[in-house]
C-alpha positions as CSV (number, residue, x, y, z in Angstrom):
1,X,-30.0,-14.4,-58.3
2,X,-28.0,-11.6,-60.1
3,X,-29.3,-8.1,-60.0
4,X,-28.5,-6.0,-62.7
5,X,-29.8,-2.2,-61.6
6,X,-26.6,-0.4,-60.1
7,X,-28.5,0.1,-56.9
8,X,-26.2,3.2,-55.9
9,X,-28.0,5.1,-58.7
10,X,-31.4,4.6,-56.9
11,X,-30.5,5.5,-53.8
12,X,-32.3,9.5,-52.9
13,X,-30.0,11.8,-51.0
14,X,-33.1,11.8,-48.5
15,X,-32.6,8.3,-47.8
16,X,-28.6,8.0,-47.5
17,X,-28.0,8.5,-43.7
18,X,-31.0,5.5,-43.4
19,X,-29.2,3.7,-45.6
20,X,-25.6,4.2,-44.6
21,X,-26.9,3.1,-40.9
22,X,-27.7,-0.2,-42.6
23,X,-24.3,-0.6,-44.1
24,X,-22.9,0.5,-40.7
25,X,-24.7,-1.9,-39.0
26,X,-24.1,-4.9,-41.4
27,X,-20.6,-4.4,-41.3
28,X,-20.4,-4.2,-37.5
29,X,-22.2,-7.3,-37.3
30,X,-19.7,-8.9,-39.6
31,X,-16.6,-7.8,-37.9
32,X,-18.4,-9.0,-34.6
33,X,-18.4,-12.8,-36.0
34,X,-15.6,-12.2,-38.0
35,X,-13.7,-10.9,-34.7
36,X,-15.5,-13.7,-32.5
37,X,-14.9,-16.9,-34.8
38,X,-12.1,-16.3,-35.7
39,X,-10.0,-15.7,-32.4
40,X,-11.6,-18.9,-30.5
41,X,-10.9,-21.0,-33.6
42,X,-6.9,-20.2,-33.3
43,X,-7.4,-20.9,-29.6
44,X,-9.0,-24.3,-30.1
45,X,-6.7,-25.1,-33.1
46,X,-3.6,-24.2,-31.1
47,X,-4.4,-25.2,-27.8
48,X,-1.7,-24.1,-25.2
49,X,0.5,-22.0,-27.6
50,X,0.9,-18.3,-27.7
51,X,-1.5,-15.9,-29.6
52,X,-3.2,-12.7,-29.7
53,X,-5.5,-12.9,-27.3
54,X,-4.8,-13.3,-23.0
55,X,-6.7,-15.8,-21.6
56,X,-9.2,-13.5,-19.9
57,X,-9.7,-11.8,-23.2
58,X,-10.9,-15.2,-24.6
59,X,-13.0,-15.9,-22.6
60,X,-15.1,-12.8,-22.8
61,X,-15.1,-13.7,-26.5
62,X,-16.3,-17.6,-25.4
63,X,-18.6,-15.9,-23.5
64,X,-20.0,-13.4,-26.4
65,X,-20.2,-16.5,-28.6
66,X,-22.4,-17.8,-26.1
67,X,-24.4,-15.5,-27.0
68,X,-24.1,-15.9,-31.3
69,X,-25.0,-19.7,-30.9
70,X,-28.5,-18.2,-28.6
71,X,-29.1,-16.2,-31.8
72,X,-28.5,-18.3,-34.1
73,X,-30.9,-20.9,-32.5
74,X,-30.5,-24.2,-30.8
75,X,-30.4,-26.2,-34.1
76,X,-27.1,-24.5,-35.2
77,X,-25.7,-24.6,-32.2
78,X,-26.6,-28.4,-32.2
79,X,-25.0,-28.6,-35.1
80,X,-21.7,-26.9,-34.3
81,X,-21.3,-29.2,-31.1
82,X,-21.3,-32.5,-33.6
83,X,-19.3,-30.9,-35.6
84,X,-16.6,-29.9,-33.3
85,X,-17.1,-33.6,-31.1
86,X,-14.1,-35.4,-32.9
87,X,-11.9,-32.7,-32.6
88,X,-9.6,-32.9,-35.7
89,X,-8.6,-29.5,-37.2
90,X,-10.6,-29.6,-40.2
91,X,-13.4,-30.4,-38.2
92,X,-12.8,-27.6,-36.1
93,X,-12.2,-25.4,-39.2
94,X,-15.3,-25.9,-40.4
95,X,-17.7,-25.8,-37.2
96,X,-15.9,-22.4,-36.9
97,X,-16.6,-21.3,-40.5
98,X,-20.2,-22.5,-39.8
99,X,-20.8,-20.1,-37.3
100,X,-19.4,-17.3,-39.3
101,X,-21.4,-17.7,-42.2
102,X,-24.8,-17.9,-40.6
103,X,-23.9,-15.0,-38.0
104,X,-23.4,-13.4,-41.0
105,X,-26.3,-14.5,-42.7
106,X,-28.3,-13.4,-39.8
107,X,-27.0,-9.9,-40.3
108,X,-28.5,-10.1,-44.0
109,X,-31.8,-10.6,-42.2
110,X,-31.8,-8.0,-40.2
111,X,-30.6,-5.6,-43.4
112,X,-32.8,-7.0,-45.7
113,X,-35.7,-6.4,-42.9
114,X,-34.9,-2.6,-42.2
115,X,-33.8,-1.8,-46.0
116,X,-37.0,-3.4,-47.4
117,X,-39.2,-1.5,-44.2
118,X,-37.3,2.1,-45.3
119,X,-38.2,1.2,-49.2
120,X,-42.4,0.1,-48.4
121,X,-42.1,3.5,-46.3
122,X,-40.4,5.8,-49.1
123,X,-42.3,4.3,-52.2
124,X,-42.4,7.6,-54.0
125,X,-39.1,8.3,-53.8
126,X,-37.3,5.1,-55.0
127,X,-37.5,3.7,-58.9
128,X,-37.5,0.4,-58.2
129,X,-40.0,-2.4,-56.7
130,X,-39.0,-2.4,-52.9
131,X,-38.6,-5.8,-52.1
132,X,-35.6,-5.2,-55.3
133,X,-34.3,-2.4,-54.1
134,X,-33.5,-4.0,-50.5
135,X,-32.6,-7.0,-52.0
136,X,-29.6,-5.0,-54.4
137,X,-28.5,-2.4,-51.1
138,X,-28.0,-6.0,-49.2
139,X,-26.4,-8.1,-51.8
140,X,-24.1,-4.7,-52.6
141,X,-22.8,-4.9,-48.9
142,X,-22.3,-8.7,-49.4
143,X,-20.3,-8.6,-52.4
144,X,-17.9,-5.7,-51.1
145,X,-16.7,-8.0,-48.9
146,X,-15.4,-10.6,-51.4
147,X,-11.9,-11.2,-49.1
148,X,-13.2,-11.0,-45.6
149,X,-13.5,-14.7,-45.7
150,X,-10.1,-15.5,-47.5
151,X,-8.5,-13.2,-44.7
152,X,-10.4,-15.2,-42.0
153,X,-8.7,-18.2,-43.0
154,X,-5.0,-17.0,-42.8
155,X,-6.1,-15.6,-39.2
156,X,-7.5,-19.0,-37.9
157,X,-4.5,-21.2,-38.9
158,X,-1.8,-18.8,-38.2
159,X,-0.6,-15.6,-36.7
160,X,0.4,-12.8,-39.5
161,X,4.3,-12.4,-39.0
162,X,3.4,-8.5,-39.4
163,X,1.4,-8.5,-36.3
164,X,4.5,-9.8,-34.3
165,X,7.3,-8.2,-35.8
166,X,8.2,-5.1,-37.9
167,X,8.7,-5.3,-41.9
168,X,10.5,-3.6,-44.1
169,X,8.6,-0.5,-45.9
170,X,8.2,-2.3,-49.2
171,X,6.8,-5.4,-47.8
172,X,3.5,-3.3,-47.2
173,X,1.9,-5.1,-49.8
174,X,2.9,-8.5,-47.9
175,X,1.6,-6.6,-44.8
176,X,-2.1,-6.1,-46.4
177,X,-2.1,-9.2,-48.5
178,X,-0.1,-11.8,-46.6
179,X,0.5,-13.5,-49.8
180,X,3.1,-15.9,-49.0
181,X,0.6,-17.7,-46.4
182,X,0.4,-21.3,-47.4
183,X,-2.9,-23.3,-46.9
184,X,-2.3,-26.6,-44.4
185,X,-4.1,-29.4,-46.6
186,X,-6.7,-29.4,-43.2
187,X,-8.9,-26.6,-44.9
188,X,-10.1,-28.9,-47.9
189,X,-10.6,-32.5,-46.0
190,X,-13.5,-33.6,-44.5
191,X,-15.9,-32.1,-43.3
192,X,-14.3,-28.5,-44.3
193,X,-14.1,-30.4,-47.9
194,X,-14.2,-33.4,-49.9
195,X,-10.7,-34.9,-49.2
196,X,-10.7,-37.9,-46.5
197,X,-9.5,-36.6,-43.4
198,X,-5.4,-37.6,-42.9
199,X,-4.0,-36.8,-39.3
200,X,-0.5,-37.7,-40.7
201,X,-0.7,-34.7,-43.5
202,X,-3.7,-32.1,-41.7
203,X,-0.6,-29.5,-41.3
204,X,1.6,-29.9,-44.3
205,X,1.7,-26.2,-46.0
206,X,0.0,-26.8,-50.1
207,X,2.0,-24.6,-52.6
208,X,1.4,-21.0,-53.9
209,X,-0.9,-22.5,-56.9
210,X,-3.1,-24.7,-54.4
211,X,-3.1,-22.5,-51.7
212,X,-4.5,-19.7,-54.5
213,X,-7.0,-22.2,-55.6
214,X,-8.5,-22.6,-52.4
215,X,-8.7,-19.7,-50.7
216,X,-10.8,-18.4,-53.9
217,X,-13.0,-21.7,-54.0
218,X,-13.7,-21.6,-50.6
219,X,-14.1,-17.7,-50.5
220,X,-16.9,-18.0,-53.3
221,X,-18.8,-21.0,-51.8
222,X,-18.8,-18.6,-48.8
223,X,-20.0,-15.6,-50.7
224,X,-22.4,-18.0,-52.1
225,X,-23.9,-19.2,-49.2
226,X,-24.8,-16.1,-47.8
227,X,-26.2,-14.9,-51.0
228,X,-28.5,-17.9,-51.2
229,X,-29.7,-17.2,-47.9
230,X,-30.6,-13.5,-48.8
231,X,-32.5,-15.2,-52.1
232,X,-34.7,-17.3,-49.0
233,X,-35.6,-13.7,-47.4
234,X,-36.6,-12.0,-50.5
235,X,-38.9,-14.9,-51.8
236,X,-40.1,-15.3,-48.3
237,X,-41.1,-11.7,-48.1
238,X,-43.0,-12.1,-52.0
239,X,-45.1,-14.9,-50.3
240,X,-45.8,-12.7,-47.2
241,X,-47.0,-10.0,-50.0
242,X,-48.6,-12.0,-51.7
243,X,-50.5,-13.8,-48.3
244,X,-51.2,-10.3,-47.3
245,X,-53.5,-9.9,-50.8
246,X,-51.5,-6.9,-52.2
247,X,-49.3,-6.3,-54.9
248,X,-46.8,-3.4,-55.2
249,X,-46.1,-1.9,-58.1
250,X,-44.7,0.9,-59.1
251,X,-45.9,3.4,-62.3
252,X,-43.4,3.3,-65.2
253,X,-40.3,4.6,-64.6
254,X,-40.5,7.5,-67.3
255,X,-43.0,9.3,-64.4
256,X,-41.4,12.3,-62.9
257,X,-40.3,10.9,-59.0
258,X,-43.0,13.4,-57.5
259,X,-45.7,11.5,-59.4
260,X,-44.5,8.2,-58.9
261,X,-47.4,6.2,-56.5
262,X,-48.2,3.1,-54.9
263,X,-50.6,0.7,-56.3
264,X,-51.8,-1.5,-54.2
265,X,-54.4,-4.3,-55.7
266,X,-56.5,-7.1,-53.7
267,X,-55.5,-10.1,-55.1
268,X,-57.5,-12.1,-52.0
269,X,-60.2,-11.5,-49.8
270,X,-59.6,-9.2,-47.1
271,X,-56.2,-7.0,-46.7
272,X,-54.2,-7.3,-43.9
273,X,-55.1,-5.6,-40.5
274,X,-52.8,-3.2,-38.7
275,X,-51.4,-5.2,-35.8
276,X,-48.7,-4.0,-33.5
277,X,-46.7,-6.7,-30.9
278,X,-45.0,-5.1,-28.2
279,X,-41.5,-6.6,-27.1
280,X,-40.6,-6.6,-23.8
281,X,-37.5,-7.5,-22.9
282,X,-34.2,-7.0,-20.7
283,X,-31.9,-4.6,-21.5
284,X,-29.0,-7.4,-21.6
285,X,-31.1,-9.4,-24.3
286,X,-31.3,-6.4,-26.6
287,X,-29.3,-8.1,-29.4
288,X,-31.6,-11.5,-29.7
289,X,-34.5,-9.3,-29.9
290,X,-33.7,-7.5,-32.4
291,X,-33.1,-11.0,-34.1
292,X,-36.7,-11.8,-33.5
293,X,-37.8,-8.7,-34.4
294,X,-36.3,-8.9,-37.5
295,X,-37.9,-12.4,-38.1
296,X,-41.0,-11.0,-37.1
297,X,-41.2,-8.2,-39.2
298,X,-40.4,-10.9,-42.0
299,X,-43.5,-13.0,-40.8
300,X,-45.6,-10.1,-41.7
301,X,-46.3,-8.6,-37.7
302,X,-45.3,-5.0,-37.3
303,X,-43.4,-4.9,-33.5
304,X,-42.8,-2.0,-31.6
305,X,-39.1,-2.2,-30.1
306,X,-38.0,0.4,-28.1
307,X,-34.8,1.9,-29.9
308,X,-36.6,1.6,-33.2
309,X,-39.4,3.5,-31.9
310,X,-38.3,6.0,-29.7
311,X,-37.2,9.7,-30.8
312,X,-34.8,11.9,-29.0
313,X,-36.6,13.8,-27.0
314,X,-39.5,12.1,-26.3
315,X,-40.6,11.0,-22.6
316,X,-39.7,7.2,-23.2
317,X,-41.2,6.0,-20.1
318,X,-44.8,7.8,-21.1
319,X,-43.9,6.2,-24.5
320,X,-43.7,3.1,-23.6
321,X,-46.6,3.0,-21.6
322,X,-49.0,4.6,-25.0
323,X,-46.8,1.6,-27.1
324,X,-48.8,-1.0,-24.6
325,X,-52.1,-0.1,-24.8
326,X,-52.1,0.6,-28.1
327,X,-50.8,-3.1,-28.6
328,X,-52.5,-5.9,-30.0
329,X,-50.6,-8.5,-28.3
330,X,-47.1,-8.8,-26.0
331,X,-44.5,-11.1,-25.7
332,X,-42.6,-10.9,-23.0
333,X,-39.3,-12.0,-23.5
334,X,-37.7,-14.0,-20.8
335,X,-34.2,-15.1,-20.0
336,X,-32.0,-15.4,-17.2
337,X,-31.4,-11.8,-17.3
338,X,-34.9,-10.7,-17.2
339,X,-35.4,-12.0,-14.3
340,X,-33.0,-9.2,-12.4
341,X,-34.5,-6.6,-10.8
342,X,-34.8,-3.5,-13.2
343,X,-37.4,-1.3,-15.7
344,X,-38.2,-4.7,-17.6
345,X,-40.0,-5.8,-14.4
346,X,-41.9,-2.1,-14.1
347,X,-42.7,-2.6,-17.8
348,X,-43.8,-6.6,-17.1
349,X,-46.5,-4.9,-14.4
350,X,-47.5,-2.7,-17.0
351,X,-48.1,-5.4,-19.4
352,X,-50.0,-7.5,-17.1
353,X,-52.2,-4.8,-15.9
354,X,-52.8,-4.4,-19.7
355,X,-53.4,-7.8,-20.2
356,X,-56.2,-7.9,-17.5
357,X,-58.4,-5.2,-19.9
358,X,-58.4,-8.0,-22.6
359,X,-61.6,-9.9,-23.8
360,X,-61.9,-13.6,-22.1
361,X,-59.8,-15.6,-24.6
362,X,-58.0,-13.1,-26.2
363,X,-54.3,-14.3,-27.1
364,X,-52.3,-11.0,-25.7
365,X,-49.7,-11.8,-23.4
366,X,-47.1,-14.2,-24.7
367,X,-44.3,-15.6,-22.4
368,X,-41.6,-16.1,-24.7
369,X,-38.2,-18.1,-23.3
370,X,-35.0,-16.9,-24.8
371,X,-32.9,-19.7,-23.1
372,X,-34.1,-22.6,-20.3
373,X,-35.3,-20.4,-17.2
374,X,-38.2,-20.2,-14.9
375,X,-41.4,-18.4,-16.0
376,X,-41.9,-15.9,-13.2
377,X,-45.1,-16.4,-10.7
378,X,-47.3,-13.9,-12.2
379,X,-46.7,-14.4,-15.8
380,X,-48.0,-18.6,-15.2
381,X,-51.4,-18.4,-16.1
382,X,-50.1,-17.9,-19.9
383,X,-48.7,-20.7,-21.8
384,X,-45.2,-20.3,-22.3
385,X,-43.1,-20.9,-25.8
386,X,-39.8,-21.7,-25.5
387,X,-37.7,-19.8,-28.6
388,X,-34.5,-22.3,-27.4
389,X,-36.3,-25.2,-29.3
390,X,-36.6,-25.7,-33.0
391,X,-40.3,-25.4,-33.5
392,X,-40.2,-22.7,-31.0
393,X,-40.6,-19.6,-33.1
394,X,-43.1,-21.1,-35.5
395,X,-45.1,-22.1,-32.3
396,X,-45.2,-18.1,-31.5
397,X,-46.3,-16.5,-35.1
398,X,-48.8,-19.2,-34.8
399,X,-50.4,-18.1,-32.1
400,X,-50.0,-14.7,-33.4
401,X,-51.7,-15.4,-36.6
402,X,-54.3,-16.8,-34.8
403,X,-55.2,-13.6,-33.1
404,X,-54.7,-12.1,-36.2
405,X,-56.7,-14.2,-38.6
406,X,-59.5,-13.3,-35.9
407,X,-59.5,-9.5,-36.1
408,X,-59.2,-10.1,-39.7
409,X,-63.1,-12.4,-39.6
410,X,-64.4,-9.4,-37.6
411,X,-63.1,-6.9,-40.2
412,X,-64.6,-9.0,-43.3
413,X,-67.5,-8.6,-41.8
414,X,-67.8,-5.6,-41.1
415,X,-66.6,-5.1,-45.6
416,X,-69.0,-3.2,-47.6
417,X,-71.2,-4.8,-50.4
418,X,-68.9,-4.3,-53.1
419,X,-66.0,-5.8,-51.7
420,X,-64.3,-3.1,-49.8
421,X,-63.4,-2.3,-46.6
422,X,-64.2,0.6,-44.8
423,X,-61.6,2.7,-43.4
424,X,-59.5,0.6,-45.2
425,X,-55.5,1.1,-44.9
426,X,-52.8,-0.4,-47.5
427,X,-50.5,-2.3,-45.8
428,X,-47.6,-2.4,-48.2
């Protein structure tokens, strides 16, 4: 899908340092998988030979992809480990470049999830339909990154002569560009491409023309990719909007700013209900939560996560404690990490005492397992979901929809004749 609003132009001054914290985010988290994929991939396609990295230095990066695959879920991972099995360098090429482009797609989640929540919150001030105007800030940051997978693949297959040795002052284009890298025939056979897979000939160097050829026909399929997966999150948050029975519109854009309102219209039965899920969670775990909250949000729960929520200068620990009660259901996120000793297990008593003030049957406490680990004693009584699993996460926003679609019966029928509710509130 090609916008065609320049989004920069509908960006309010108010909004800009939101907005630049997006961009700063997004492009940390693409340097991150970027850094990550690309290091280990040079290690595993030239095992035993001399790179950037020590060896202590990769293995804090195998452990930090550890970590990527637990975010990305266990089906990616599953698939990266088949991929990888035969060991070939194309093979490893691509289970490499897998990883990469769904980290990165991941990272379009979480901006597309915090752009489109600043744009529902600042309706008056922006000139275009919100889910749009997220959608164009995300696709913007994708776009001006058009080389960053061309560069990846020079780094993977071999070590930049500039990064070893000192050039000549007019060679600073070469330095910047490395144009006289030559592709190895690897990166276009199967399963990185179509060609059948030829030990004999994986490392012979294609010429300048090929090698030009590729980098941008694989760079755009990248590009693509990631693009397509941004198109999934903003049709997936119209079918949230329009599952929620509201439609956002804005008035015509000839209305002074200041004037400019939301319109919000029932296009169902009864609106959605204000619901708040509380996350609690180890501090060492902070980076898959924020995944899930992300995915969350998507799925139409609002969450209440600590460093989104929090404002300097607040008592966090009092905080925290108002964020609980005033929750309408917890998941407890649970790892091997959470099990440590710490302020998640001071905010897991919380929680449970919480959870004892809750009507007979009332899903509110939700044990949620990041990776395979043991549910702690007093957190047993509550069925468990483990997010490690395919079906894990749809298991969880089923059983929060089900609380949910609950509150939602009471509310109907507590609707006035005509159709509304009292004390309505636009969720938008």
């Amino acid at each position: 899908m090609i916008i065609s609003m320049s989004w920069i132009e509908h960006i309010p001054e108010k909004l800009w340092p939101a907005v630049k914290h997006i961009q700063g985010v997004f492009d940390h988290s693409d340097f991150k998988c970027s850094w990550i994929t690309q290091h280990l991939c040079y290690a595993d396609l030239h095992p035993g030979a001399p790179g950037l990295m020590q060896q202590d230095e990769l293995a804090q990066l195998r452990s930090a992809f550890l970590d990527l695959r637990r975010i990305l879920g266990p089906s990616i991972a599953k698939q990266f480990d088949l991929v990888v099995a035969s060991g070939t360098p194309a093979a490893i090429f691509h289970g490499y470049a897998e990883i990469y482009r769904y980290g990165l797609s991941a990272a379009v989640r979480v901006a597309f999830s915090d752009a489109l929540q600043i744009a529902t919150g600042n309706i008056a001030l922006i000139t275009n339909e919100p889910i749009g105007w997220a959608q164009s800030l995300v696709q913007d940051r994708i776009r001006n990154g058009k080389h960053r997978f061309s560069t990846w693949v020079k780094h993977v297959c071999d070590i930049q002569p500039a990064l070893i040795q000192p050039m000549a002052t007019e060679d600073v284009d070469e330095v910047i560009w490395w144009r006289k890298w030559r592709a190895p025939r690897f990166t276009h056979m199967h399963p990185s491409g179509n060609a059948p897979y030829d030990e004999s000939t994986a490392w012979t160097r294609e010429d300048e023309a090929t090698t030009a050829d590729l980098l941008s026909g694989i760079s755009k399929r990248f590009t693509e990719f990631v693009e397509i997966k941004l198109d999934e999150f903003v049709g997936a948050a119209h079918v949230e909007t329009a599952k929620r029975g509201i439609t956002v519109r804005l008035q015509p854009q000839g209305v002074p700013s200041a004037k400019r309102s939301l319109v919000a219209e029932r296009i169902g039965a009864v609106e959605s209900i204000d619901s708040l899920v509380f996350l609690c969670h180890a501090s060492e775990d902070k980076a898959v939560v924020r995944i899930y909250a992300s995915r969350l949000a998507e799925a139409g729960f609002g969450t209440w996560l600590d460093e989104e929520e929090l404002l300097p200068g607040q008592e966090w620990d009092l905080e925290i404690r108002k964020a609980i009660r005033r929750s309408t259901a917890v998941i407890v996120f649970l790892s091997s990490k959470s099990e440590k000793r710490g302020y998640v297990q001071k905010e897991i008593s919380r929680v449970l005492d919480e959870a004892e003030r809750q009507p007979e049957g009332k899903i509110f406490l939700i044990p949620a397992k990041l990776e395979p680990c043991d549910v702690p004693e007093r957190l047993s009584k509550w069925q468990w979901v483990d997010l490690s699993t395919i079906n894990g996460f749809e298991m969880l926003c089923k059983a929060l929809s089900a609380h949910r679609a609950k509150s939602s019966r009471e509310i109907e029928a507590r609707s006035t004749g005509d159709g509304s509710i009292s004390n309505s509130k636009v969720n938008g």
